[in-house]
RODO-60319 format. One record per residue (C-alpha): residue number from 1; residue in one letter; x, y, z. Coordinates in Angstrom, 3 decimals, m for minus. Example, Ala and Ser with C-alpha at 12.3 -4.5 7.8 and 13.67 -1.06 7.14 Angstrom:
<recs>
(1 A (12.300 m4.500 7.800)),
(2 S (13.670 m1.060 7.140)),
</recs>
This chain:
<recs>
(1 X (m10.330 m147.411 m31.086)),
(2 X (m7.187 m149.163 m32.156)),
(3 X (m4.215 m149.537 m29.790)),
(4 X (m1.146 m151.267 m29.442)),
(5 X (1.572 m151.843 m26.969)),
(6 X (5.228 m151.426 m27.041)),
(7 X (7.761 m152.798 m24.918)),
(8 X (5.258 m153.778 m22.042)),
(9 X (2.096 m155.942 m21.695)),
(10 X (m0.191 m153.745 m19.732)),
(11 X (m3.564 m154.309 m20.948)),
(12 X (m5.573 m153.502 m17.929)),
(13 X (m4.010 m150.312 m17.102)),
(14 X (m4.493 m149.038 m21.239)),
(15 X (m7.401 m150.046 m21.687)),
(16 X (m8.871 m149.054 m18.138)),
(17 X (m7.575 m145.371 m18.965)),
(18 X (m9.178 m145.752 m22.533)),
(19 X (m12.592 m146.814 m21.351)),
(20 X (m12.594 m143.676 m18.331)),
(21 X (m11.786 m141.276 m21.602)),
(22 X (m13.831 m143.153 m24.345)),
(23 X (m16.562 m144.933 m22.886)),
(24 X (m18.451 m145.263 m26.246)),
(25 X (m15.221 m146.383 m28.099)),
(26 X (m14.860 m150.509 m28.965)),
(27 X (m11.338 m151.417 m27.488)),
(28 X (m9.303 m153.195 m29.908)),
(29 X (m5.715 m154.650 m29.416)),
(30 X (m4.416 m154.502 m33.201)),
(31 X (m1.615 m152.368 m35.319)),
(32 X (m2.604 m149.175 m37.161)),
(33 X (m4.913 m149.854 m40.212)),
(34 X (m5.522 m146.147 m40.271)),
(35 X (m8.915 m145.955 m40.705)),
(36 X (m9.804 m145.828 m36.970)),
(37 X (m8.550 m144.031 m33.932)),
(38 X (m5.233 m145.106 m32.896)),
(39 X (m3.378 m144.973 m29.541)),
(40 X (0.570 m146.642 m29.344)),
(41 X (1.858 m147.208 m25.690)),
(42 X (5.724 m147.767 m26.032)),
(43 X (8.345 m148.368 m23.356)),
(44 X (11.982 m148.082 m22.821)),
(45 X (14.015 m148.112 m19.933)),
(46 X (17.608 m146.359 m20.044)),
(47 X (19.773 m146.146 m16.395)),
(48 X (16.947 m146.765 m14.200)),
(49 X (14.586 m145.021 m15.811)),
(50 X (11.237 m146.471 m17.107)),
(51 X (10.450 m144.086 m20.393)),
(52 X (6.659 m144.401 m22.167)),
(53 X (6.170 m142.757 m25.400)),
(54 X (3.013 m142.243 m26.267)),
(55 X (0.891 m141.063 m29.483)),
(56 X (m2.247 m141.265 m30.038)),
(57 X (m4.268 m140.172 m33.526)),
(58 X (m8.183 m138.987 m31.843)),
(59 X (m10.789 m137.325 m34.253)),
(60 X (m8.005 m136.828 m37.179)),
(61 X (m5.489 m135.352 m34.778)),
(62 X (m2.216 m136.263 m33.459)),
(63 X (m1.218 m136.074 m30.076)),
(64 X (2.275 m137.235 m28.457)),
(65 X (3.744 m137.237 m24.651)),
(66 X (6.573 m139.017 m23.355)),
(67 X (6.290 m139.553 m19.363)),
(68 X (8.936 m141.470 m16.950)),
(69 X (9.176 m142.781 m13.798)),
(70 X (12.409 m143.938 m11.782)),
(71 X (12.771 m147.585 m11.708)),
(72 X (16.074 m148.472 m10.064)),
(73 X (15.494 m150.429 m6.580)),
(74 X (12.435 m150.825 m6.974)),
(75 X (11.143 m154.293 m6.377)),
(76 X (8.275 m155.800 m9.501)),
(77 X (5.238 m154.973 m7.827)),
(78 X (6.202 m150.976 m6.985)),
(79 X (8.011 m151.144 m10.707)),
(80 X (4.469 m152.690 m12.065)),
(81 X (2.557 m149.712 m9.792)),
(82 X (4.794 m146.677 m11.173)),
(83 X (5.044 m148.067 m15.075)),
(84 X (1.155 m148.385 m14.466)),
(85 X (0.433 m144.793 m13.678)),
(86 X (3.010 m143.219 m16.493)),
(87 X (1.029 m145.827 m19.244)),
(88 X (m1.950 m144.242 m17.755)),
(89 X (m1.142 m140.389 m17.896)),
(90 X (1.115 m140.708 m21.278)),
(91 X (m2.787 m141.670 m22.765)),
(92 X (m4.570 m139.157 m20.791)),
(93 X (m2.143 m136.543 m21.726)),
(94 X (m2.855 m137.837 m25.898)),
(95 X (m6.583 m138.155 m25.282)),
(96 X (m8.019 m135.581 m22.846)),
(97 X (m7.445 m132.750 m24.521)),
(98 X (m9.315 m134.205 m28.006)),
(99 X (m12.458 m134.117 m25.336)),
(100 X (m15.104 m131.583 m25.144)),
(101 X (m15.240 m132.030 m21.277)),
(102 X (m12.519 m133.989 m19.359)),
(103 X (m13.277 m136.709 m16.284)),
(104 X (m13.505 m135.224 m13.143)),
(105 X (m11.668 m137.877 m11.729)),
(106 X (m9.007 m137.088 m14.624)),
(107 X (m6.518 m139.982 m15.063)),
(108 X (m7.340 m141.415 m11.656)),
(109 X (m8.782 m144.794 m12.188)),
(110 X (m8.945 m146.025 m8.985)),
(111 X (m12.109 m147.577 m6.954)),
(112 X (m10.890 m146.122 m3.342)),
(113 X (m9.816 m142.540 m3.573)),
(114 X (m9.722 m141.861 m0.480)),
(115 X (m7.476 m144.774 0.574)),
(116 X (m5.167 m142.751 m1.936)),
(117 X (m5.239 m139.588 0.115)),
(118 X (m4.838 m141.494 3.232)),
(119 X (m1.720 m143.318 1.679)),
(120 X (m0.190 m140.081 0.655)),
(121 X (m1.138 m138.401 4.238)),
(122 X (1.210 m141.453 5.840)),
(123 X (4.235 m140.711 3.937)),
(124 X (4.052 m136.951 5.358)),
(125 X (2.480 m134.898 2.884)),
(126 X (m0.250 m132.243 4.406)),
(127 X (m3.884 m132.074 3.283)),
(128 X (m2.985 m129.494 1.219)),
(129 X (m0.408 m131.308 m0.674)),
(130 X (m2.445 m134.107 m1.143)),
(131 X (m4.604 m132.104 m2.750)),
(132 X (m2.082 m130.503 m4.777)),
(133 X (m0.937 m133.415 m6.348)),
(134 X (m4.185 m135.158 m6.924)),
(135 X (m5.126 m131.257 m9.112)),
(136 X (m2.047 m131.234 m10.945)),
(137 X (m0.585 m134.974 m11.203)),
(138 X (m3.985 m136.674 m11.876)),
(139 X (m5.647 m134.094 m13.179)),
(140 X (m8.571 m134.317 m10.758)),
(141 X (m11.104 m131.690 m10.042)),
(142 X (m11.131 m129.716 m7.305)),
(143 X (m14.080 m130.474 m6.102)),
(144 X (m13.706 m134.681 m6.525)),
(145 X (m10.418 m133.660 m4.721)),
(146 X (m12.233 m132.110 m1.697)),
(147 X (m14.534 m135.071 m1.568)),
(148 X (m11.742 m137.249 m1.257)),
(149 X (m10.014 m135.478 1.358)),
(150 X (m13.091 m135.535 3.043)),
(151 X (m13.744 m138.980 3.051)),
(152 X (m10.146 m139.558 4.082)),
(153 X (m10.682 m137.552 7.192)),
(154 X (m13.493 m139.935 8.012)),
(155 X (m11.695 m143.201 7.699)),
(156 X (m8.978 m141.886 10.138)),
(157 X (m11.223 m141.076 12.484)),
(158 X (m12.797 m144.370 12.011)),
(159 X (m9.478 m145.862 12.990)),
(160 X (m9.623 m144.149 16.494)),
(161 X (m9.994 m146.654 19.093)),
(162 X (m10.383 m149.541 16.943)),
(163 X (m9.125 m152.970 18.690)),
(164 X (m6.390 m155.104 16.773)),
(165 X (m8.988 m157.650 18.247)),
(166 X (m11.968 m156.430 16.803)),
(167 X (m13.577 m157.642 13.484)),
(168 X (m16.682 m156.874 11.622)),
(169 X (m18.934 m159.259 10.156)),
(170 X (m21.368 m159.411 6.790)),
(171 X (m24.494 m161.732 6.363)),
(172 X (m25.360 m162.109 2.168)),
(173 X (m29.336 m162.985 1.548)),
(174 X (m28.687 m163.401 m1.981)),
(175 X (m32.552 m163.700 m2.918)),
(176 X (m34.904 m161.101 m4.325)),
(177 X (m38.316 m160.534 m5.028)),
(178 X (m37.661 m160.102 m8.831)),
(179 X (m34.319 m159.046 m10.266)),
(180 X (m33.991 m154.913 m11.682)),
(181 X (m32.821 m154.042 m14.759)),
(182 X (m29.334 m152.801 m13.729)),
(183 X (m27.933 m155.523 m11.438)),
(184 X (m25.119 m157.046 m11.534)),
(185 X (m25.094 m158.851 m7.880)),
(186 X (m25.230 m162.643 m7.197)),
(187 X (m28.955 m162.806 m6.371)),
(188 X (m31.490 m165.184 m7.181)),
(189 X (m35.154 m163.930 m7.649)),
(190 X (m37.607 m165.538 m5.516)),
(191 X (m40.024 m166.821 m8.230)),
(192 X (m37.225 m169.182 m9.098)),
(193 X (m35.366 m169.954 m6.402)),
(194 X (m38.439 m169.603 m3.456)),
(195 X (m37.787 m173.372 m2.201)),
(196 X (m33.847 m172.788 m1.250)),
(197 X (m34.760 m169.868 1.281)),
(198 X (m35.360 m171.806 4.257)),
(199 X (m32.114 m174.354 3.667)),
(200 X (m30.276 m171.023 2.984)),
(201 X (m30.658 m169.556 6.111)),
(202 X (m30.502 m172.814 7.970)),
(203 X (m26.908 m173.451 6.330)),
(204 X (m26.671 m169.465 6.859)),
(205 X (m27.385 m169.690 10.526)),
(206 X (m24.645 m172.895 10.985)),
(207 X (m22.197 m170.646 8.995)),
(208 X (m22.833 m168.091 11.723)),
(209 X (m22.684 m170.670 14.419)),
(210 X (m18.962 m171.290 13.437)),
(211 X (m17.896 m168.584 12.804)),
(212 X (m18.415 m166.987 15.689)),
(213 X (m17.173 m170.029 17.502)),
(214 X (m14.027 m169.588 16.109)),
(215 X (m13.344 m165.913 16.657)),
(216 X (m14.528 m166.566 20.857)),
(217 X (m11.534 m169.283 20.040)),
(218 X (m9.440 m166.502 18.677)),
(219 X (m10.600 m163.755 21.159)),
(220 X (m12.365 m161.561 18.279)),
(221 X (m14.722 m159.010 19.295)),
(222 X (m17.185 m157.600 16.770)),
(223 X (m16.980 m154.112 15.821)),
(224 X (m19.814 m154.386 13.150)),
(225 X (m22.395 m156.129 11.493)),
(226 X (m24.416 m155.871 8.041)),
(227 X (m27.000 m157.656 6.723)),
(228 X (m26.990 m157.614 2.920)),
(229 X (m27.898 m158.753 m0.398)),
(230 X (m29.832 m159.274 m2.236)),
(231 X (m32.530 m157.881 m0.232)),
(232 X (m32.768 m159.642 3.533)),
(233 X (m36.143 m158.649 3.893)),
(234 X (m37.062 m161.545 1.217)),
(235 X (m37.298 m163.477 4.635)),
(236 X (m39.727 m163.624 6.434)),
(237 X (m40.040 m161.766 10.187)),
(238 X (m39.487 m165.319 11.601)),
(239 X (m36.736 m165.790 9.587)),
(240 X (m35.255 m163.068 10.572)),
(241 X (m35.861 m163.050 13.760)),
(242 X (m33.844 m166.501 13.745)),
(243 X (m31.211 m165.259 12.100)),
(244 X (m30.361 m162.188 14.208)),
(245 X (m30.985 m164.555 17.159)),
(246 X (m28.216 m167.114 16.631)),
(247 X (m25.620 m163.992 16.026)),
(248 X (m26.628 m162.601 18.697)),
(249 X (m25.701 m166.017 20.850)),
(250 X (m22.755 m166.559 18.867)),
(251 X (m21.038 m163.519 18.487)),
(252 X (m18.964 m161.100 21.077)),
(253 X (m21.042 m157.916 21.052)),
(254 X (m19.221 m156.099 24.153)),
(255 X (m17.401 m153.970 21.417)),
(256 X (m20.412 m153.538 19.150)),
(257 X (m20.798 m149.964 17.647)),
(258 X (m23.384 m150.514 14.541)),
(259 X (m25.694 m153.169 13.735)),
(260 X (m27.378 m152.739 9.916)),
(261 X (m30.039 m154.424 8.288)),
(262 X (m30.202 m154.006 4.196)),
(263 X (m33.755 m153.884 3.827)),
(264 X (m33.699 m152.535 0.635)),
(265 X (m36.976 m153.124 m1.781)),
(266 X (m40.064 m151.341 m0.138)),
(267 X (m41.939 m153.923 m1.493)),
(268 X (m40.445 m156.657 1.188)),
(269 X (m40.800 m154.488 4.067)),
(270 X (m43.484 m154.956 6.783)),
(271 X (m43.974 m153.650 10.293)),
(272 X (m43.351 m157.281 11.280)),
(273 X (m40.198 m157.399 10.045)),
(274 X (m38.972 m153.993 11.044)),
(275 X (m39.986 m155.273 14.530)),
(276 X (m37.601 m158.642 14.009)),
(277 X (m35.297 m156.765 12.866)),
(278 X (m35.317 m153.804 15.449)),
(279 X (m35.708 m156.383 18.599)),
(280 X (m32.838 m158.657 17.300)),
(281 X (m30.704 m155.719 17.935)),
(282 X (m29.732 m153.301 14.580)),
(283 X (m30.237 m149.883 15.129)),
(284 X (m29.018 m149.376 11.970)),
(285 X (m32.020 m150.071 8.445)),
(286 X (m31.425 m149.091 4.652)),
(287 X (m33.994 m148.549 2.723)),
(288 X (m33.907 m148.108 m0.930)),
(289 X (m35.638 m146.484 m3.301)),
(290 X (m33.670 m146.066 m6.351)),
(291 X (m35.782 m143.425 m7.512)),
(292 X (m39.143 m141.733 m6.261)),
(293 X (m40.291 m141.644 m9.758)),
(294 X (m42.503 m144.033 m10.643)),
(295 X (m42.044 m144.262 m14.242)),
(296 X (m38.178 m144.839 m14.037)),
(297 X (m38.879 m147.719 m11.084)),
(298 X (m41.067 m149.546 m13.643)),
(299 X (m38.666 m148.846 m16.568)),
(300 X (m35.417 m150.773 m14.283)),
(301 X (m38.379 m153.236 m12.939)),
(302 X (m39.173 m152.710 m9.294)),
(303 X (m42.763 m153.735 m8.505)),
(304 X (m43.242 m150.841 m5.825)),
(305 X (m43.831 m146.539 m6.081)),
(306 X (m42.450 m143.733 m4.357)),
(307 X (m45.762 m144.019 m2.278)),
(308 X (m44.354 m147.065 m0.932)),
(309 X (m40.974 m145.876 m0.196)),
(310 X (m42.838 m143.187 2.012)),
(311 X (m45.023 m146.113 3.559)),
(312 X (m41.435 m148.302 4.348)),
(313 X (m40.027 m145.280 5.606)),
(314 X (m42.483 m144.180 8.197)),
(315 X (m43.096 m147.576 9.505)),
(316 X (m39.028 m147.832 9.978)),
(317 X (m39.236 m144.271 11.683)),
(318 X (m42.128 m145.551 13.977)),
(319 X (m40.071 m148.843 14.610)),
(320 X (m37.229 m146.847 16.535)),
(321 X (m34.052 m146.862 14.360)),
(322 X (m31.538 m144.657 15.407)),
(323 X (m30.140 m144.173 11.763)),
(324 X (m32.100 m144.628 8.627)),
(325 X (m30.138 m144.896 5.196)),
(326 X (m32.086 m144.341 1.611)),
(327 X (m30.278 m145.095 m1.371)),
(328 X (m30.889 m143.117 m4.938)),
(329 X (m28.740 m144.094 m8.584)),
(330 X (m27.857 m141.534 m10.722)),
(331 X (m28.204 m143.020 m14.441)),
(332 X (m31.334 m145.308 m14.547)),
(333 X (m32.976 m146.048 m17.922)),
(334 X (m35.380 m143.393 m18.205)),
(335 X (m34.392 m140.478 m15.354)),
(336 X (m33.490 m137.230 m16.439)),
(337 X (m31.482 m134.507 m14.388)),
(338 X (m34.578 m133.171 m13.215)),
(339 X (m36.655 m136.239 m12.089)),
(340 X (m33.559 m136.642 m10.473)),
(341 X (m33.510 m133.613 m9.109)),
(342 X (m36.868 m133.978 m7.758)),
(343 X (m35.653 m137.467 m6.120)),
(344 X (m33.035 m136.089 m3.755)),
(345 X (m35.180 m132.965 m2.965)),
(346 X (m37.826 m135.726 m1.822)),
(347 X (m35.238 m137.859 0.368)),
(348 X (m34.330 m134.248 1.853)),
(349 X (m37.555 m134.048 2.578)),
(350 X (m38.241 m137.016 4.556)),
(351 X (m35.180 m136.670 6.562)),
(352 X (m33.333 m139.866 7.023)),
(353 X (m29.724 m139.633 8.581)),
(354 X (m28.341 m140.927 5.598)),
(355 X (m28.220 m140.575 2.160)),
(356 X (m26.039 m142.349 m0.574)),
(357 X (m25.483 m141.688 m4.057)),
(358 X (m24.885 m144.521 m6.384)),
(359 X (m23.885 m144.019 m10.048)),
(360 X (m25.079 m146.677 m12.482)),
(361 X (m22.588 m149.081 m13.285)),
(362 X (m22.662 m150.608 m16.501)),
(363 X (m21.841 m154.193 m15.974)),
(364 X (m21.522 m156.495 m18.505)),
(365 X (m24.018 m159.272 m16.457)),
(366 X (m26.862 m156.409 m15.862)),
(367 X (m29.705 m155.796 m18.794)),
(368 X (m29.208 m152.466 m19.261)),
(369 X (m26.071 m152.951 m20.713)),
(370 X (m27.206 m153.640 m23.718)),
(371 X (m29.670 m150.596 m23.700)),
(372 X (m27.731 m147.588 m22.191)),
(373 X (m23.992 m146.848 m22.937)),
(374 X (m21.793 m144.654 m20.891)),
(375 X (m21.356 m141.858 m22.972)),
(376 X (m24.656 m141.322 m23.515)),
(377 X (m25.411 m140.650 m19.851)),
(378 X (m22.451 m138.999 m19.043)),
(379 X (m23.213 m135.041 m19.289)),
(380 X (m26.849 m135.936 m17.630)),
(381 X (m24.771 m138.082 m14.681)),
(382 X (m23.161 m135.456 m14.383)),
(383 X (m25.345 m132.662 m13.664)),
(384 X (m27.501 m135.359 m11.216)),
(385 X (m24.178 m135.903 m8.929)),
(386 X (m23.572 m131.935 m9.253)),
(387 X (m27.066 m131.359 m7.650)),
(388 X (m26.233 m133.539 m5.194)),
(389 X (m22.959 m132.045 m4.315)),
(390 X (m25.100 m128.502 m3.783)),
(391 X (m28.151 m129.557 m2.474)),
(392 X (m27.392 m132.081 0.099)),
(393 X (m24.833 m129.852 2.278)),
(394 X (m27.507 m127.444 2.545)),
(395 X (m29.522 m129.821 4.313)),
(396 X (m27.078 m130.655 6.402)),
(397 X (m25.382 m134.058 5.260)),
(398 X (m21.934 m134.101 4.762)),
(399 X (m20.241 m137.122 2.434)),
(400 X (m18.490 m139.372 4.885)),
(401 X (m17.553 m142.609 2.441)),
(402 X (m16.897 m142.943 m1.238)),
(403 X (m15.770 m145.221 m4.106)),
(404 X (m15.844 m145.989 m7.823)),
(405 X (m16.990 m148.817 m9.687)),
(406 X (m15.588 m149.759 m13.302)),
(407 X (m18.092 m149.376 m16.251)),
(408 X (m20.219 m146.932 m13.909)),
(409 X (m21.893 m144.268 m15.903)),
(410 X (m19.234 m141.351 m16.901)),
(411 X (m16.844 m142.582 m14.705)),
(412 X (m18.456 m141.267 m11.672)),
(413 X (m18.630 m142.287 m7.770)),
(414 X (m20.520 m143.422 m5.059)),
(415 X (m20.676 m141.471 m1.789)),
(416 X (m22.396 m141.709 1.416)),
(417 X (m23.691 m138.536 2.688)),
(418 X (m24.662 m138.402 6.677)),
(419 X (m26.038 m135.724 9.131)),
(420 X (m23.303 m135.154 11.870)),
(421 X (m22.342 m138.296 14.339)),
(422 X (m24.074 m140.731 11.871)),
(423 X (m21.532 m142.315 9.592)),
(424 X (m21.601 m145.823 9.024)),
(425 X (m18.427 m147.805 10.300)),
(426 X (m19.154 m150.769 8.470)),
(427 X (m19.027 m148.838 5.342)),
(428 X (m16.023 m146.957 6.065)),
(429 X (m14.492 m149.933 7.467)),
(430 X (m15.320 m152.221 3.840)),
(431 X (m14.596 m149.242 1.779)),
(432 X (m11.542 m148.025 2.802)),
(433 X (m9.924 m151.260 3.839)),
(434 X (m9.103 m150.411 7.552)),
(435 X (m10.331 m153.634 9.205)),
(436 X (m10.960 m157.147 8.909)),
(437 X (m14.308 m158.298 8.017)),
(438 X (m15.379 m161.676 7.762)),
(439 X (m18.721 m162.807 5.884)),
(440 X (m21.402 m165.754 6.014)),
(441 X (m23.518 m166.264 3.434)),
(442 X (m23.416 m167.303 m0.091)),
(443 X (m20.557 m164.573 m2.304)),
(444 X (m19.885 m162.538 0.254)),
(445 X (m15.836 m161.943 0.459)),
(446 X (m13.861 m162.555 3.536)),
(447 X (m10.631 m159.710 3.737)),
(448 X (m8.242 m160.030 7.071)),
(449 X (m6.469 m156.654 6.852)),
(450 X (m2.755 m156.343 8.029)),
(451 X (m2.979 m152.771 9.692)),
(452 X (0.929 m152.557 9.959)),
(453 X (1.834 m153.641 6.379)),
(454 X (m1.795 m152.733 4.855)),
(455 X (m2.224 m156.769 2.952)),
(456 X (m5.372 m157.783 2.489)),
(457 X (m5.708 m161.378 2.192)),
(458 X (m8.830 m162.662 0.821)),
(459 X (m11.643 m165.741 1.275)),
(460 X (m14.070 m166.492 m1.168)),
(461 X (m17.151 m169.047 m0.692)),
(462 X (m19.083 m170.061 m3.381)),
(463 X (m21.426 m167.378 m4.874)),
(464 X (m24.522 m169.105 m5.759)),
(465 X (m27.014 m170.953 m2.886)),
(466 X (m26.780 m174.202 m4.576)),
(467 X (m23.213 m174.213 m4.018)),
(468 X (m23.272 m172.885 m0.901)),
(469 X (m25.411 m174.984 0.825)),
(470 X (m22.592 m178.094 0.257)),
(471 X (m19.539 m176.183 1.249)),
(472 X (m19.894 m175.999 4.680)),
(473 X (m16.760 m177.428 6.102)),
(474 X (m14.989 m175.986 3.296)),
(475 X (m16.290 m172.627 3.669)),
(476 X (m15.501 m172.412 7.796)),
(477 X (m11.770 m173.897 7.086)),
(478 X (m11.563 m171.304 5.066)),
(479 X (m12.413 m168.858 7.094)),
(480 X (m9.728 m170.611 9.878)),
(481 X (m6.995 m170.536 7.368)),
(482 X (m7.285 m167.059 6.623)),
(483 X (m7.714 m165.975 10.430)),
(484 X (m4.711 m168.286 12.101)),
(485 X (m2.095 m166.871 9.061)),
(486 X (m2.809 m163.578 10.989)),
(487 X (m1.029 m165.488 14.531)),
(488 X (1.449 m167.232 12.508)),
</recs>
């Protein structure tokens, strides 16, 4: 599709709203030729108010809508926000109803719904209002709209109790045994990149080291800690063990309410390690499948079955975890709606405390993307997540976090489903934005939240090992910057 813009620069916003309607369509900033679909964003602004015109020619038809949104007093950013959203629903109003089936999400773009709801909750409205608008101003279905509300409910509760002194923390192990199909992460396979494990987690473990020397200087508790990746259990038990060892020394636990380890790949995971990893203190593992088919996990290249996701599990289960987490994608290369199917009825069966459902994300770094398109998997995505929705509240897991990726298949979510009292704060915490979380490792983003004014400031560290392994004065004065403008 064709498009142009009129009287405002907004690229990201059109084009964002363009790809969540037309995910097969090639995006193209250029006048009317009028051989191609065509969609004209215009703006005018008469006595305060911000006016967008738009029209947009879908399929041989015609569609216009004009939208506005005050803009007197308001200061660039909110003006930026509100011409944003009125760009966004002029288009959705000229393209949705050329579709056979609408988003679910409608013409709500954004990755953290929830935070949304929350938002709209603090300026007074009730649940039900929240609701209300999120049905008939973003076009939202009702039942995205109760899982948002949902969610929303968790991360307040979340909140409860929570220290302005208390921080959580992330550990990246960007290595894997081999790299799948559909990744997009900063992560090295292991066949390369086997010799810069053991200087990783020595750099990994001084990274640690100061950092949790200067929040002791700062009078930081932790709240929470992840170990991610990658997969962590790429290292060895004694590697581990190491790890979890010097944060254990370094850090302030006496406020300590999770502890996860990522362990991801069955393939990596050994009793020895779940024993590392269960004496060094988580009580929290992941485990991963994917998919319990086996055809699909060799299609997206893991080098393990479902027989060995039963295997990891039970030895985790035998190794004392208080909360196991399995993780399934809806949209691999090769899964249907029933193998799908048959996946989540399998996790059910096994009975972990947690169970989250991904949605493929098409990224432009992952090697799928050049083999599946969005469209395509949209109407199957679709009836996977519905499944979901039905089949895992029967069992007893109610969806406690959730957020959207760009470029994920039918522009879907992720959500975290959880038997009663066994949410993960960590995940609520990253997700929803409610607390600061610092990170060691190679990539892995450092965000000090402002609870009073909501900022999130940001640190970034270099993403690749290489990299990382020379930046360690840079990365902790980083880290120290972004911590004392808090005290300033």
């Amino acid at each position: 599709m064709n498009y142009t813009l009129i009287g405002h620069d907004l690229i990201h916003a059109a084009e964002e709203m363009l790809f969540q309607l037309l995910p097969a369509a090639l995006l193209r900033r250029q006048e009317d030729d009028g051989t191609d679909d065509f969609c004209c964003s215009a703006l005018t602004e008469r006595d305060g108010v911000m006016i967008v015109q738009t029209e947009t020619r879908l399929a041989g038809v015609t569609r216009t809508s004009t939208r506005t949104a005050e803009s007197a007093g308001l200061d660039e950013m909110a003006r930026k926000r509100a011409l944003s959203e009125i760009v966004k629903l002029g288009i959705y109003d000229t393209v949705a109803p050329g579709l056979q089936t609408p988003p679910d999400w409608g013409a709500l773009t954004g990755v953290r719904p929830a935070k949304l709801v929350r938002s709209l909750l603090h300026r007074g409205m009730t649940r039900g209002q929240v609701a209300e608008q999120f049905r008939d101003r973003y076009f939202v279905s009702p039942a995205r709209t109760a899982l948002a509300v949902r969610c929303a409910a968790y991360a307040e509760q979340a909140l409860d109790g929570l220290g302005e002194d208390e921080v959580s923390l992330y550990l990246g192990i960007p290595f894997c045994p081999s790299r799948c199909a559909y990744c997009s992460f900063v992560s090295s396979s292991i066949e390369k990149s086997a010799g810069l494990i053991e200087p990783y987690v020595d750099a990994l473990c001084a990274d640690v080291q100061g950092t949790g020397a200067l929040l002791r200087e700062m009078g930081k508790k932790v709240t929470s800690i992840y170990i991610g990746g990658g997969t962590p259990t790429t290292l060895s038990a004694d590697q581990l063990a190491r790890l979890m060892d010097v944060t254990a020394k370094a850090m302030d636990f006496s406020a300590l309410r999770e502890y996860t380890v990522e362990a991801g790949r069955p393939d990596t995971i050994t009793p020895e390690k779940l024993h590392a990893i269960r004496a060094g203190g988580a009580d929290r593992v992941s485990i991963n499948p994917q998919t319990m088919n086996d055809e699909v996990l060799a299609r997206i290249g893991r080098r393990h079955s479902a027989d060995d996701v039963v295997r990891a599990y039970e030895q985790a289960r035998s190794a004392g975890f208080r909360v196991i987490n399995m993780d399934t994608i809806a949209g691999l290369d090769g899964d249907t709606p029933e193998s799908f199917a048959e996946t989540i009825t399998k996790l059910i069966a096994l009975d972990p405390e947690n169970i989250t459902v991904h949605t493929l994300a098409i990224k432009r770094g992952a090697d799928l993307s050049d083999r599946a398109g969005n469209a395509a998997q949209h109407d199957a995505v679709r009836q996977m997540l519905d499944f979901a929705m039905e089949h895992l509240p029967r069992a007893g897991y109610g969806p406690y976090y959730l957020y959207r990726q760009k470029f994920s298949a039918g522009g879907f979510e992720n959500v975290g489903w959880c038997k009663p009292d066994t949410e993960s704060f960590y995940n609520i915490a990253m997700m929803e934005e409610i607390q600061t979380i610092l990170s060691c490792g190679a990539g892995g983003v450092s965000k000090r939240v402002d609870r009073d004014t909501g900022r999130i400031t940001r640190f970034t560290p270099p993403k690749y090992p290489r990299e990382y392994l020379e930046a360690g004065e840079r990365i902790q004065a980083g880290k120290r910057r972004l911590l004392r403008e808090s005290e300033d």
